[in-house]
C-alpha positions as CSV (number, residue, x, y, z in Angstrom):
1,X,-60.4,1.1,-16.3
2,X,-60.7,0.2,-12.7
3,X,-56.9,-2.1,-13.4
4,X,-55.5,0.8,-15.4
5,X,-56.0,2.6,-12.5
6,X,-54.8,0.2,-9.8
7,X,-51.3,-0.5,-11.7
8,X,-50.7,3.3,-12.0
9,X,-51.2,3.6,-8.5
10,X,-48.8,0.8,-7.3
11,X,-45.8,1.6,-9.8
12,X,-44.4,-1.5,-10.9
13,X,-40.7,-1.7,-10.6
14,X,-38.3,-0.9,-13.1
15,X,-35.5,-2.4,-14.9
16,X,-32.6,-1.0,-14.3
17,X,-31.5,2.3,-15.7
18,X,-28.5,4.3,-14.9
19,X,-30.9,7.6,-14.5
20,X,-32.2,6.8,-10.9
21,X,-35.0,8.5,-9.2
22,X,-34.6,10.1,-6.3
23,X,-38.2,10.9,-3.7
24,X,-38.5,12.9,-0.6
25,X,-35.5,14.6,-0.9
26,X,-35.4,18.0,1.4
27,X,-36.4,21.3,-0.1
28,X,-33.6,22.8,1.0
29,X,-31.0,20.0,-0.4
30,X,-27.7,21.9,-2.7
31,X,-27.0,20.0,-6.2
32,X,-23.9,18.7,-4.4
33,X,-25.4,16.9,-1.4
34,X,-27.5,15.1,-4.2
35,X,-24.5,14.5,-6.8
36,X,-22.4,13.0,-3.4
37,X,-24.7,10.1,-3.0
38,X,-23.4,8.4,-6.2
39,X,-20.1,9.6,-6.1
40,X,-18.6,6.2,-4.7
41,X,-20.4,4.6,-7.4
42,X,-19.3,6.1,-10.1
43,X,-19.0,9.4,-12.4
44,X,-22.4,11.4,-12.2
45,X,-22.7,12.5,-15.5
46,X,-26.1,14.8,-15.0
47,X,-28.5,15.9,-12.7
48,X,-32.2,17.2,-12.8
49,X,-34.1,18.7,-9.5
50,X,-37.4,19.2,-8.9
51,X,-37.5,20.6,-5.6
52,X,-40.8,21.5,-5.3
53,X,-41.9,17.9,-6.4
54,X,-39.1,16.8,-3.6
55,X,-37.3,14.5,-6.4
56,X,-34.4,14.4,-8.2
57,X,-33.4,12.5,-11.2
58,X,-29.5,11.4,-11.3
59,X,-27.8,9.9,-14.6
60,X,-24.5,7.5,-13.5
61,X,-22.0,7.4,-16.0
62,X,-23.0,3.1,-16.2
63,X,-26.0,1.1,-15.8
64,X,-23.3,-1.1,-13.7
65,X,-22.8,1.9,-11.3
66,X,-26.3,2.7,-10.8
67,X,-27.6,-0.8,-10.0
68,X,-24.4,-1.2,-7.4
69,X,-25.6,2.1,-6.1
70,X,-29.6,0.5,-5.8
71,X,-28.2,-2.6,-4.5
72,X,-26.6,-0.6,-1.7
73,X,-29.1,1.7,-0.6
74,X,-32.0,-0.5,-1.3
75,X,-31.8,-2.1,2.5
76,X,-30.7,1.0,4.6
77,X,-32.0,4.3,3.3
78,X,-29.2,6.8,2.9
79,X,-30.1,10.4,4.0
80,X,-29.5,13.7,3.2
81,X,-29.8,16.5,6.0
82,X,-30.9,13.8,8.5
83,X,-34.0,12.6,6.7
84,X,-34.4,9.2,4.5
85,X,-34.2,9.3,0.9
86,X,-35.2,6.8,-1.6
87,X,-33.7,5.7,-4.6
88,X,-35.2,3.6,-7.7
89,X,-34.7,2.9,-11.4
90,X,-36.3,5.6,-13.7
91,X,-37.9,4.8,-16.9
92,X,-35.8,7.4,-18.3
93,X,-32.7,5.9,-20.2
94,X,-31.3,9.2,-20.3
95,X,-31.5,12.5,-19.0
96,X,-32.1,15.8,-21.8
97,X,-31.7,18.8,-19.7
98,X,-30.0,20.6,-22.6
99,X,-33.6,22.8,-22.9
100,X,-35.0,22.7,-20.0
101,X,-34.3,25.9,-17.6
102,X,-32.8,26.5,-14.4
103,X,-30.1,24.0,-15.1
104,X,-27.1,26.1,-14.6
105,X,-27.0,25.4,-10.7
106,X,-27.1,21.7,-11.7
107,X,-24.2,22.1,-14.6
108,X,-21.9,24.2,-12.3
109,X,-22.5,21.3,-9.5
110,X,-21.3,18.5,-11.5
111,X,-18.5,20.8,-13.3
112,X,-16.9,21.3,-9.9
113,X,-17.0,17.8,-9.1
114,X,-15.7,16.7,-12.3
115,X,-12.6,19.1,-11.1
116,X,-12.5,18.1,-8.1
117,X,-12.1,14.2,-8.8
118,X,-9.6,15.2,-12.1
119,X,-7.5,17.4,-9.6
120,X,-8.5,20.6,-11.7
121,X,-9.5,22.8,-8.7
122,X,-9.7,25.7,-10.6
123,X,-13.3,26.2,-11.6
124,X,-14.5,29.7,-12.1
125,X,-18.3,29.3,-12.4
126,X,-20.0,32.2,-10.8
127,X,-22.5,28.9,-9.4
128,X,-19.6,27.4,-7.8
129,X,-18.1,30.2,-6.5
130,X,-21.4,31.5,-5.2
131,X,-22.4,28.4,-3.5
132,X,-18.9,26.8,-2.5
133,X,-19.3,24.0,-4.7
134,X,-15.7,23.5,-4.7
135,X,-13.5,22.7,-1.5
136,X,-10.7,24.4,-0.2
137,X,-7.3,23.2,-1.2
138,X,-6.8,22.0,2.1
139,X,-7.3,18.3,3.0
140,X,-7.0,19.4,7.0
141,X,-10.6,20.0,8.5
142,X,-10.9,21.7,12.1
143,X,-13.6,20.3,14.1
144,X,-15.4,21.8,17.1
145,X,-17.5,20.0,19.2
146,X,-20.9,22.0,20.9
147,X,-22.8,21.1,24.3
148,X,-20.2,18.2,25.2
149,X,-22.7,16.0,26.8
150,X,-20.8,12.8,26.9
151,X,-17.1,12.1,26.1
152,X,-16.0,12.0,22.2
153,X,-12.9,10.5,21.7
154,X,-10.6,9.6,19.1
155,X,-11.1,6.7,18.0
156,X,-15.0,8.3,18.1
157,X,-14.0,10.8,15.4
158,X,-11.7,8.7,13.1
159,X,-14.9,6.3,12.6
160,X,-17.0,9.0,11.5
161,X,-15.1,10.7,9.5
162,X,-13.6,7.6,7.5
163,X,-16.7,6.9,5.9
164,X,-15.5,9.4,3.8
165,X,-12.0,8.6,3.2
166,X,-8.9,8.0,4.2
167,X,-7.9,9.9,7.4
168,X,-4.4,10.1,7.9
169,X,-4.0,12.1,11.2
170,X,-5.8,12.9,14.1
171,X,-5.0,16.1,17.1
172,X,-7.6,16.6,19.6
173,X,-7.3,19.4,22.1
174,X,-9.4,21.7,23.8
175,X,-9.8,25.4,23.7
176,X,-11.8,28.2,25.3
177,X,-13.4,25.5,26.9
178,X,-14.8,23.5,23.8
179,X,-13.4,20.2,22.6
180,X,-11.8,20.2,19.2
181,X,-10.0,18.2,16.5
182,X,-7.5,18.5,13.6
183,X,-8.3,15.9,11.0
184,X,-6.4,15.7,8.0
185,X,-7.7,13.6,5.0
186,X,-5.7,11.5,2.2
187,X,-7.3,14.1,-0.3
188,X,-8.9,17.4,-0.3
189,X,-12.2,16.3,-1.9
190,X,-12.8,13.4,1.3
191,X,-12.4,16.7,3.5
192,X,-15.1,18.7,1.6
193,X,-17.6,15.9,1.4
194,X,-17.1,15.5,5.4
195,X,-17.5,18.9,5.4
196,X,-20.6,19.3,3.3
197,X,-22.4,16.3,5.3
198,X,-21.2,16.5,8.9
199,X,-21.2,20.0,9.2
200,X,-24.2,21.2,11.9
201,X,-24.9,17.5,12.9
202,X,-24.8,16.0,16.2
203,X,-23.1,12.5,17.1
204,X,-25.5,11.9,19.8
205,X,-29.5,12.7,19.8
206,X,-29.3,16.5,20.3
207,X,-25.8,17.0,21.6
208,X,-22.5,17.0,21.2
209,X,-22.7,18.6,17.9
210,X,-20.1,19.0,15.2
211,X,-19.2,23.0,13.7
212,X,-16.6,21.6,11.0
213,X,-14.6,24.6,8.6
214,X,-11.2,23.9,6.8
215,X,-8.2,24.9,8.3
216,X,-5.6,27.1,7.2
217,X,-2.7,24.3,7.9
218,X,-1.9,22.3,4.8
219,X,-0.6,19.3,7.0
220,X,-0.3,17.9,10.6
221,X,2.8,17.4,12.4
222,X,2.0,13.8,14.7
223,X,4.6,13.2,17.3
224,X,2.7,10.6,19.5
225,X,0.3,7.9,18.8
226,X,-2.1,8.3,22.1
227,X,-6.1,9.0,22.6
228,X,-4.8,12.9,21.6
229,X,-3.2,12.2,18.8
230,X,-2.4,9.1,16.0
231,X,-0.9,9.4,13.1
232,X,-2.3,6.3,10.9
233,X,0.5,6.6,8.5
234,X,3.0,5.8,11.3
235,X,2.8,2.9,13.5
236,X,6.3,3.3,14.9
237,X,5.5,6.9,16.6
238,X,5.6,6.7,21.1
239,X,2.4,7.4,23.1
240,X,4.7,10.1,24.6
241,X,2.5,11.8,27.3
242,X,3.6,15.5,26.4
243,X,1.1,17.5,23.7
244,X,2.1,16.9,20.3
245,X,3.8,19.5,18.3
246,X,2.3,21.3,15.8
247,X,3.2,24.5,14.0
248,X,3.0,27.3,16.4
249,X,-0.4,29.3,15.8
250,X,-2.0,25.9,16.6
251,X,0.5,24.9,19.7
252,X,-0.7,28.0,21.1
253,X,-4.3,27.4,21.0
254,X,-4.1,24.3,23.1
255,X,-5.6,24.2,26.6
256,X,-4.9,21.6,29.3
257,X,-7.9,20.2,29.7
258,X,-7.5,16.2,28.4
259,X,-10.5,14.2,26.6
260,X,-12.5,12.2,29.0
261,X,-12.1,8.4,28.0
262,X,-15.2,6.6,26.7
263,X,-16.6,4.3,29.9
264,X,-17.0,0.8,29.8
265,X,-21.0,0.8,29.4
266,X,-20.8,3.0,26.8
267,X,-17.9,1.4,25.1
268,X,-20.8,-2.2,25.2
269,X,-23.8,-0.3,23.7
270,X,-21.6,1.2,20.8
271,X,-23.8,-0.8,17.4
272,X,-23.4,-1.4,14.1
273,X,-24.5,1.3,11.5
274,X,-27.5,0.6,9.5
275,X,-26.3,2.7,7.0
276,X,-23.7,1.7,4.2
277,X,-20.4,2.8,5.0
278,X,-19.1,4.0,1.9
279,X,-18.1,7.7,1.5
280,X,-21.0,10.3,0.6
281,X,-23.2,7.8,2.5
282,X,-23.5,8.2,5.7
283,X,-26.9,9.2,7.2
284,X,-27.5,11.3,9.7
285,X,-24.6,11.0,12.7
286,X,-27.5,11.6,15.8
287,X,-27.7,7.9,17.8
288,X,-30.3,7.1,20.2
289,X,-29.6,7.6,24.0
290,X,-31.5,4.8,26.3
291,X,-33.5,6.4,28.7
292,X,-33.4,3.0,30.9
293,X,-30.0,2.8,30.8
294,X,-28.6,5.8,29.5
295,X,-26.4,3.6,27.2
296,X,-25.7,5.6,23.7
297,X,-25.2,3.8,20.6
298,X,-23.4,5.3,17.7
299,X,-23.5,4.9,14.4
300,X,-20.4,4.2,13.0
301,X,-18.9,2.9,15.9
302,X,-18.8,-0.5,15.5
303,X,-17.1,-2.7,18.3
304,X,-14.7,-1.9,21.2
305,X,-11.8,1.4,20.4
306,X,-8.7,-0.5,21.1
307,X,-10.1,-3.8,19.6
308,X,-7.1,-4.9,16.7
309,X,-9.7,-7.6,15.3
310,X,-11.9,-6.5,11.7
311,X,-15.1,-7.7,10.9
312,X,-14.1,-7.9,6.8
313,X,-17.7,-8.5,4.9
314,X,-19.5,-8.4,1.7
315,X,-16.6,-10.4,-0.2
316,X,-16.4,-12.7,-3.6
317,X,-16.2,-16.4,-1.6
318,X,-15.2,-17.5,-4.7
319,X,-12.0,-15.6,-5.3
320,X,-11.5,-14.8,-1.6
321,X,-8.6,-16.9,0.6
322,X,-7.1,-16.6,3.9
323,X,-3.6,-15.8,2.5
324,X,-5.4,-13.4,0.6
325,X,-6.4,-11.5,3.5
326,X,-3.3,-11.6,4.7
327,X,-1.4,-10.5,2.2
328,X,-4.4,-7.5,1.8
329,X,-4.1,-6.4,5.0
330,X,-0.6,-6.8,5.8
331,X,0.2,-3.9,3.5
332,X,-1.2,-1.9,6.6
333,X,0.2,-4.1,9.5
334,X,1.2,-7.4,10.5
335,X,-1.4,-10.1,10.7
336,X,-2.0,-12.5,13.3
337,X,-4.7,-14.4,12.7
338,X,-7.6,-14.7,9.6
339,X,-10.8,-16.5,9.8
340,X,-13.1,-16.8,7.0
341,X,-16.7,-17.5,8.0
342,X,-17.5,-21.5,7.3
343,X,-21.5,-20.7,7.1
344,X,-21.2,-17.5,5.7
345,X,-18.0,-17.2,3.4
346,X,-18.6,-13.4,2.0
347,X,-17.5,-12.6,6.0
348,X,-13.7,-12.9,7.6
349,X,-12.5,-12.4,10.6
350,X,-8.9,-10.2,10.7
351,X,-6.7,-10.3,13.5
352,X,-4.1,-7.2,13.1
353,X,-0.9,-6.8,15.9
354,X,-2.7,-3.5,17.6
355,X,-5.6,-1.4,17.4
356,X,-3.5,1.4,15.6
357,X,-3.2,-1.3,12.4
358,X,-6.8,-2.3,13.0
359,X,-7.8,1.2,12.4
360,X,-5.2,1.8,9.6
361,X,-6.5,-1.0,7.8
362,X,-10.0,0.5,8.2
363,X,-9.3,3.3,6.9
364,X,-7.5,2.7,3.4
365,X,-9.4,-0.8,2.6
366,X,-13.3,0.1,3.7
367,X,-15.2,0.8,0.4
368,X,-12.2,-0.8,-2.1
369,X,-13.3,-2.8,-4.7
370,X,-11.9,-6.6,-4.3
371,X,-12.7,-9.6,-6.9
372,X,-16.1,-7.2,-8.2
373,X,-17.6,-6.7,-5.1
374,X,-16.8,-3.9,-2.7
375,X,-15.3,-4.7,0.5
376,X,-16.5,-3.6,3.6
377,X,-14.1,-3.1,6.9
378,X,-15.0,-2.4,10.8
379,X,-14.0,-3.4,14.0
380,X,-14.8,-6.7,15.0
381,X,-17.3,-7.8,18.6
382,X,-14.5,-10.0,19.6
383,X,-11.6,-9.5,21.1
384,X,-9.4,-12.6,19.1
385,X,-9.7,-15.2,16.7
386,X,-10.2,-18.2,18.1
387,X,-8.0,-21.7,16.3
388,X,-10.2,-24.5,15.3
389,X,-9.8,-27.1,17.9
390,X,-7.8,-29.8,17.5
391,X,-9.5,-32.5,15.5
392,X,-12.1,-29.4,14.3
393,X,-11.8,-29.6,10.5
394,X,-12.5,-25.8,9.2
395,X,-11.4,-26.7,5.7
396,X,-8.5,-24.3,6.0
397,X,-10.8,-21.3,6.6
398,X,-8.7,-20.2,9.8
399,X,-5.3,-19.5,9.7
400,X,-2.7,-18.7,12.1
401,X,0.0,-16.1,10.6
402,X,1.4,-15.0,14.0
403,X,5.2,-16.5,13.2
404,X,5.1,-15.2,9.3
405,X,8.6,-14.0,7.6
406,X,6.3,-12.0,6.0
407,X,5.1,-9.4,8.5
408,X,6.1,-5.9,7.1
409,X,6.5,-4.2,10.3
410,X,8.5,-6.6,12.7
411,X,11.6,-4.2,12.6
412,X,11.3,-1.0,14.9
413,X,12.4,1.4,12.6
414,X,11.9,0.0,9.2
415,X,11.4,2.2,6.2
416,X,8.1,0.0,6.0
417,X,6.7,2.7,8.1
418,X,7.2,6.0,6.0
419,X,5.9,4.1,2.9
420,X,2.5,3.4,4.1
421,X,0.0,4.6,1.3
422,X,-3.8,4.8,0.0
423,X,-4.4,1.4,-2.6
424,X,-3.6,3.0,-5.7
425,X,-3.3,1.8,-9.5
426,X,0.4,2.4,-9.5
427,X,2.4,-0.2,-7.6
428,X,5.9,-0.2,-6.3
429,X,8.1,-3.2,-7.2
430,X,11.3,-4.1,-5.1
431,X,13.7,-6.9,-4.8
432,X,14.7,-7.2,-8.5
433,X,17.0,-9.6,-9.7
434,X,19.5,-8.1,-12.2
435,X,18.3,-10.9,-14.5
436,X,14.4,-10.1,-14.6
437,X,13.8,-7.5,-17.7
438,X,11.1,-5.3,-18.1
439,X,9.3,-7.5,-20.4
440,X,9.5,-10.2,-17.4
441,X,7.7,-8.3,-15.5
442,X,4.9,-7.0,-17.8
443,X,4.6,-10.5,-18.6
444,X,4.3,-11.7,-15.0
445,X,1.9,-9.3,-14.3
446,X,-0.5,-9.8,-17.4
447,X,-0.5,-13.2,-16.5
448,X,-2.5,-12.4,-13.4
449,X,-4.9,-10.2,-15.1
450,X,-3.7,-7.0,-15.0
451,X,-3.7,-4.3,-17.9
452,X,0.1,-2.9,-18.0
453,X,-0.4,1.1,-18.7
454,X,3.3,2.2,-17.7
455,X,6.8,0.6,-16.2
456,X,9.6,2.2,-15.1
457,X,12.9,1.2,-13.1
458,X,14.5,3.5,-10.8
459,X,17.2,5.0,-12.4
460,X,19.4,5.1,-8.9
461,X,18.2,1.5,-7.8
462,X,17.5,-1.2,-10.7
463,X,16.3,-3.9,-7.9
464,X,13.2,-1.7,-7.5
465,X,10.6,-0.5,-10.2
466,X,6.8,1.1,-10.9
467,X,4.0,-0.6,-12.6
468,X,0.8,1.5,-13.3
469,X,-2.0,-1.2,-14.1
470,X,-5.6,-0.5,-15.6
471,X,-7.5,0.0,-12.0
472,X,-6.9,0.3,-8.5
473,X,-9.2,-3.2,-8.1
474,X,-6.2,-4.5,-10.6
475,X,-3.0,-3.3,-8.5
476,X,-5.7,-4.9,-5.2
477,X,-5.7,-8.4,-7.0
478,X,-2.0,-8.3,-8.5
479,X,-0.1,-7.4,-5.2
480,X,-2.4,-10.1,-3.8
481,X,-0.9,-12.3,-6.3
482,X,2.1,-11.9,-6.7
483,X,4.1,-10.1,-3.6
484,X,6.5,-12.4,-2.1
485,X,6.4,-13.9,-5.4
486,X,9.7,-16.3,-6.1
487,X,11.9,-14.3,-9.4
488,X,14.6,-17.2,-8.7
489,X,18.1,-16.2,-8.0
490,X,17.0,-16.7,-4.4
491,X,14.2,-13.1,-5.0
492,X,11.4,-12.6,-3.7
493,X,9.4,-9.8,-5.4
494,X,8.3,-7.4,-2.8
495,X,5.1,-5.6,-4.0
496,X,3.2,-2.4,-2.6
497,X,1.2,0.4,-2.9
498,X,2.5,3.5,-4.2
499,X,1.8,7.0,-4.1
500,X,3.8,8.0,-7.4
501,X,2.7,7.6,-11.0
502,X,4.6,6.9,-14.6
């Protein structure tokens, strides 16, 4: 008796399940804070709350997705309204809400999600309606900053905020004497998870706190890449010094007060987040504040703004190269220099032409999925990568692509620049040889892997083409593989990311 009772009490550990079991979750918690913590995961296919218990049970559409999701949250805790929760396998193998009642909050929840990441935003549950499960249309939030304590600054913002998603522009101005932004978002669905788990919180211990809504713009108008403005999608733009231009309701509402710049012993204490960066995962934003030295760290913030070199972790060091990387990356700017780690090969070392790519790179490869595990991106401590010295065998971990033909973005000017976008499934093809058929290039690409789903050659231009492949992890390992590869008739297949589909 006394043993039945001493193994009920300590709970041994599960096997894995794709229901998970969620503990200590707030009381006051919505069905769609809970859902967004396996979002990047995975589908949630259902949902059962027992608030007054403080738990929650949460069904992943895979076992795979819900033991990645364990894996991950297992070491850092990920919270919801700035307090820990904790996540284990359930004994249950499925969850049968069907009878049980109360259940419509949870249904309308997942239904608006399920529209949300389809692109059907037109849900008409009363329960999403009610509750704004849904986001606005608009992928553009406005941010206002309370009780400025210490300087926020762009680069501040951007690293917040791209834990969940893409962020494509950036306008920071201030108003009525408060410090604001305009942050638009690859897709409306990263700027209502921001939303939902920024909103209220504060980026340093009790101050400087965010009020985020959407706005009514649709899109930003960028004219300068400076600490007011960046446009990540354009790394030709001037750091002009006038304001940039935006439609005029919002040109109006700027004041002439400029951001203070981040000091230099703030800039050193800035330290790594303990908290995955993967959208729908961030923690609470609040950091500590030193009172020795005063010194703020910030989660999120992860090396020097202005840095151009990435800390690239949590990689396959068995499919993983250098040229890899460098082909990876260059898709968002021209790479100098990539180190792989010779103790630790699941970490790299990426050495980008400017802190604008470093932060473009950041903010469309962080959270992909590369060779089965996902990749992880941040700014680097240092400042370069260093060459072995000579002598110094590495074993071709370190290599130097400073002088490469293929940089994308040597030219000032190129078209390179407009066709910037998010990794994507489809890919666009260019620098066709009139001799290479469509079955040459299904072939080529099947070859590497990849599941053809659609081709199609520009009507208007024959030498370029789209390829829609299984995944976006697919079109991540194929244009690894095969841009710049040799079609003969002196071609060299030019392969990148598209934002069209077949």
């Amino acid at each position: 008796g006394n043993n039945k009772k001493k193994f009920k009490g300590e709970r041994l550990p599960c096997s894995p399940s794709r229901v998970l079991h969620l503990r200590q979750i707030p009381s006051d918690v919505t069905e769609a804070e809970v859902i967004s913590l396996g979002l990047p995961f995975g589908k949630v296919t259902n949902l059962l709350m027992l608030k007054g218990k403080s738990q929650a049970f949460l069904e992943m559409a895979s076992e795979e997705a819900a033991v990645t999701m364990v894996n991950y949250y297992t070491p850092a805790a990920p919270h919801l309204r700035s307090r820990p929760v904790y996540i284990q396998y359930s004994n249950h193998r499925e969850l049968k809400t069907d009878n049980l009642p109360n259940q419509a909050r949870a249904q309308a929840a997942l239904q608006a999600v399920n529209a949300m990441q389809s692109g059907n935003l037109a849900i008409t549950s009363p329960f999403a309606a009610e509750d704004g499960l849904f986001p606005s249309q608009s992928s553009v939030l406005r941010i206002i900053v309370e009780n400025l304590v210490y300087p926020v600054t762009l680069e501040v913002l951007h690293q917040i905020f791209s834990k969940f998603g893409s962020v494509l522009k950036i306008i920071t101005f201030t108003r009525n004497n408060q410090f604001q932004a305009l942050l638009q978002y690859a897709d409306p669905i990263n700027a209502y998870y921001a939303k939902m788990a920024l909103d209220g919180q504060s980026i340093y211990t009790a101050c400087c706190t965010l009020h985020i809504d959407f706005s009514k713009l649709t899109s930003l108008k960028v004219k300068y890449n400076n600490e007011k403005s960046r446009d990540f999608t354009r790394l030709d733009l001037p750091s002009g010094d006038c304001q940039p231009s935006l439609e005029p309701p919002v040109a109006a509402t700027f004041g002439k007060k400029s951001l203070l710049l981040m000091s230099s012993d703030a800039i050193n204490a800035l330290t790594r987040l303990s908290v995955p960066a993967v959208p729908g995962a961030l923690g609470s934003v609040a950091v500590t504040t030193s009172p020795a030295s005063g010194q703020m760290t910030i989660p999120g913030v992860t090396g020097i703004p202005g840095n151009s070199v990435l800390l690239v972790s949590n990689l396959n060091p068995e499919a993983i190269t250098p040229h890899g990387l460098f082909i990876l990356f260059g898709v968002y700017g021209d790479v100098h220099r990539v180190k792989i780690m010779f103790k630790k090969k699941e970490n790299a070392l990426v050495q980008m032409a400017d802190a604008t790519q470093a932060q473009l790179a950041i903010s469309y490869l962080n959270g992909q999925r590369l060779y089965g595990r996902v990749l992880h991106a941040t700014l680097s401590k240092h400042q370069t990568v260093q060459l072995p010295r000579e002598g110094q065998g590495d074993q071709g971990l370190t290599k130097d692509y400073s002088n490469s033909p293929l940089h994308r973005f040597k030219k000032p000017g190129s078209k390179n620049f407009q066709n910037i976008f998010p990794p994507s499934a489809t890919l666009h093809l260019s620098n066709i040889p009139p001799s290479v058929t469509v079955d040459d290039l299904k072939k080529l690409f099947t070859n590497t892997g990849s599941t053809v789903k659609a081709f199609r050659f520009f009507q208007r231009d024959c030498k370029m083409a789209l390829i829609q492949l299984g995944s976006v992890e697919e079109a991540l390992h194929a244009l690894i593989e095969l841009h710049n590869h040799d079609l003969g008739e002196n071609h060299h297949l030019r392969v990148s990311f598209s934002k069209s589909t077949i």
